[in-house]
C-alpha positions in Angstrom: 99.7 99.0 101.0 100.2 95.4 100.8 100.5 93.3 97.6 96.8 92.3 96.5 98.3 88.6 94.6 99.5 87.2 98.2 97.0 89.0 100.4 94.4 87.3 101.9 92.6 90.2 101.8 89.3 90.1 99.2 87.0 92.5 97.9 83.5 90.9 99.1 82.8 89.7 102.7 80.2 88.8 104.5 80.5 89.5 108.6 78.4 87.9 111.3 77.6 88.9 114.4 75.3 87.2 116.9 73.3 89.0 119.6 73.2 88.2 123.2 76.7 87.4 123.7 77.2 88.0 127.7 81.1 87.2 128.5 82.0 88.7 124.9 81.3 88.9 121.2 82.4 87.0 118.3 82.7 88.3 114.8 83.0 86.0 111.5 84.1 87.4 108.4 84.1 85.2 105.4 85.2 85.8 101.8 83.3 85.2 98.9 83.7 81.7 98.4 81.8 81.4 101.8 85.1 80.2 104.1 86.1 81.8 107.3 88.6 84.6 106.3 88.9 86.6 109.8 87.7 86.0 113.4 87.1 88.2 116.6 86.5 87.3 120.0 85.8 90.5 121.4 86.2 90.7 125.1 83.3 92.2 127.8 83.8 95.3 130.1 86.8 96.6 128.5 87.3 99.9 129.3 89.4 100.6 126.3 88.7 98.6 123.0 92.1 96.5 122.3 91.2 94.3 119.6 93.1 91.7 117.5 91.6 90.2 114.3 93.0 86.5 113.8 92.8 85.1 110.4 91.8 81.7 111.4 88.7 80.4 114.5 91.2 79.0 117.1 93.1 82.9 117.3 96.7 81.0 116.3 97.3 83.6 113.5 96.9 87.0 114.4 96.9 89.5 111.9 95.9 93.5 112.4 95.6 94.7 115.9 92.7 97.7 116.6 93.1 99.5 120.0 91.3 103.0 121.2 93.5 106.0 121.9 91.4 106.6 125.0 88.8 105.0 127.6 85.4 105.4 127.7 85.2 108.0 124.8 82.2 108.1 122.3 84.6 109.9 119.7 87.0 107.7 120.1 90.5 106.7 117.5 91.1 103.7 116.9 94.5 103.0 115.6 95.2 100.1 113.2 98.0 97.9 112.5 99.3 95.0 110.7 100.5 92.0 114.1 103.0 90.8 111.6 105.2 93.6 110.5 103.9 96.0 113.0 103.1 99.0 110.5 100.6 101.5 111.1 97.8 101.1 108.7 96.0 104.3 109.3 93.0 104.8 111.3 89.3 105.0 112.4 87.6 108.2 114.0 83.8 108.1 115.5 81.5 111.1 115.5 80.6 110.1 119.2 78.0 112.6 119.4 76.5 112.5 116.1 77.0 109.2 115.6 75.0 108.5 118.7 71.6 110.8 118.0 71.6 111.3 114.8 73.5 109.7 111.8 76.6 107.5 112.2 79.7 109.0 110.8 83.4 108.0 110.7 86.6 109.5 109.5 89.1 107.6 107.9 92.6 108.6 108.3 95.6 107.9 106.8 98.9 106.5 108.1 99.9 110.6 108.7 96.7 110.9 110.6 95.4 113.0 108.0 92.0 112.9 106.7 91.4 110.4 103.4 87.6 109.5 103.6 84.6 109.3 104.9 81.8 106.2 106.2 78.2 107.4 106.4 74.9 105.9 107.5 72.7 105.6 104.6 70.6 109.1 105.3 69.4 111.2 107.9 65.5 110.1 108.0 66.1 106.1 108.0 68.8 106.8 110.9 66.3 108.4 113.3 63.7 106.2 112.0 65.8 103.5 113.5 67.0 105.5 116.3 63.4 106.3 117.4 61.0 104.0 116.1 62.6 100.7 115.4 66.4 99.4 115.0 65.1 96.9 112.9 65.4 98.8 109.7 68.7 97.6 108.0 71.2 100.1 107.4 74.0 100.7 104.9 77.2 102.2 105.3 78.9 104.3 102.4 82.2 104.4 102.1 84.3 107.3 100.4 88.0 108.0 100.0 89.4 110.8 98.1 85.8 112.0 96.9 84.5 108.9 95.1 82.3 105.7 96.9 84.6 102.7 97.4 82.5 100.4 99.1 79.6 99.8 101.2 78.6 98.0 104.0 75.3 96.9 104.2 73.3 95.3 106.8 71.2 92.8 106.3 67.7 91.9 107.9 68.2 89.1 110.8 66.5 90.2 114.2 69.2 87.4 116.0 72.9 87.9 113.9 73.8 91.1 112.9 74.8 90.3 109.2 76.7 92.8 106.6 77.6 92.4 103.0 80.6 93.7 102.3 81.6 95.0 98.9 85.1 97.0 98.5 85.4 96.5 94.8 85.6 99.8 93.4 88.7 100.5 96.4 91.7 99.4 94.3 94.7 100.9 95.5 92.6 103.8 97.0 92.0 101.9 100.4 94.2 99.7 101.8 92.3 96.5 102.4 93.4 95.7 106.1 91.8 99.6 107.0 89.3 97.8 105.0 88.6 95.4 107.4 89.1 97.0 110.2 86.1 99.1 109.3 84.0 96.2 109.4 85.1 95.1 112.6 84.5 98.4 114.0 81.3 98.7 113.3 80.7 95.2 114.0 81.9 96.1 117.4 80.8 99.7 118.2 77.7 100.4 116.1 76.2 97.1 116.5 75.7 97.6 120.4 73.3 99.9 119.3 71.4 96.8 117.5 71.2 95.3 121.0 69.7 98.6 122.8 
């Protein structure tokens, strides 16, 4: 865990993502006081995700790295770590199959690989709702770690930029805020193609 008075880690983002991004994607995260906090140019055609979150637009000041265990894999683990000391911050598991008919799930796991929480799609009926009748419907992510909700993710309506609000405020020291982030990125990443479909 990282010292919250010199990170530049916050509780509140907001992430952007815009749609129809051929040659890549890009992903804007900003704090609460509206500046740029993170940035992700994601490239295309990558048969393994390798992904490095920059803290600033011109990708000089790279700061967690987020690369898939294996290729092509719906249930994929992405391991996460900090560029700058090179620690393993835990990890992000997909529910490939579940996440991909019926309700989006991930596991969150600790620096042991061991299970510490949860991220869940809203409910069962709005995920097929948007799965089979429109994906316009915005959907929220829960977050839980150790049994209790530490945040949520929640998608706002835009039919062009895929838009979350971000709120990790009830986390404190139960989630380390670079995981954090990675989550948001993740989804970002993976879930929203299925905004595109």
């Amino acid at each position: 865990m990282i010292d919250n008075a010199l990170s530049p880690y916050g509780t509140h983002y907001t992430a952007k993502k815009a749609f129809f991004n051929f040659l890549g994607a890009s992903f804007r995260i900003y704090g609460r006081d509206g500046q740029l906090q993170f940035y992700v140019k994601q490239k295309a055609f990558r048969l393994k995700e390798d992904i490095t979150v920059f803290g600033d637009e011109g990708a000089t000041k790279p700061m967690l790295s987020i690369k898939a265990r294996s290729i092509l894999d719906f249930g994929a683990t992405y391991d996460v770590s900090d560029v700058a000391t090179g620690e393993s911050v835990g990890a992000m598991k997909r529910d490939g199959v579940r996440s991909s008919l019926m309700r989006d799930k991930w596991t969150i796991l600790g620096q042991d690989d061991r299970k510490i929480g949860e991220v869940n799609e809203d409910t069962l009926f709005w995920a097929l709702l948007r799965r089979f009748f429109s994906n316009l419907i915005p959907e929220t992510f829960h977050v839980h770690v150790a049994g209790k909700e530490v945040g949520t993710i929640a998608q706002t309506f835009n039919p062009f930029i895929l838009t979350y609000k971000v709120d990790f405020s009830q986390a404190g020291t139960l989630l380390d805020p670079r995981l954090g982030v990675a989550m948001v990125v993740l989804l970002l990443a993976i879930e929203g193609r299925q905004e595109q479909s």
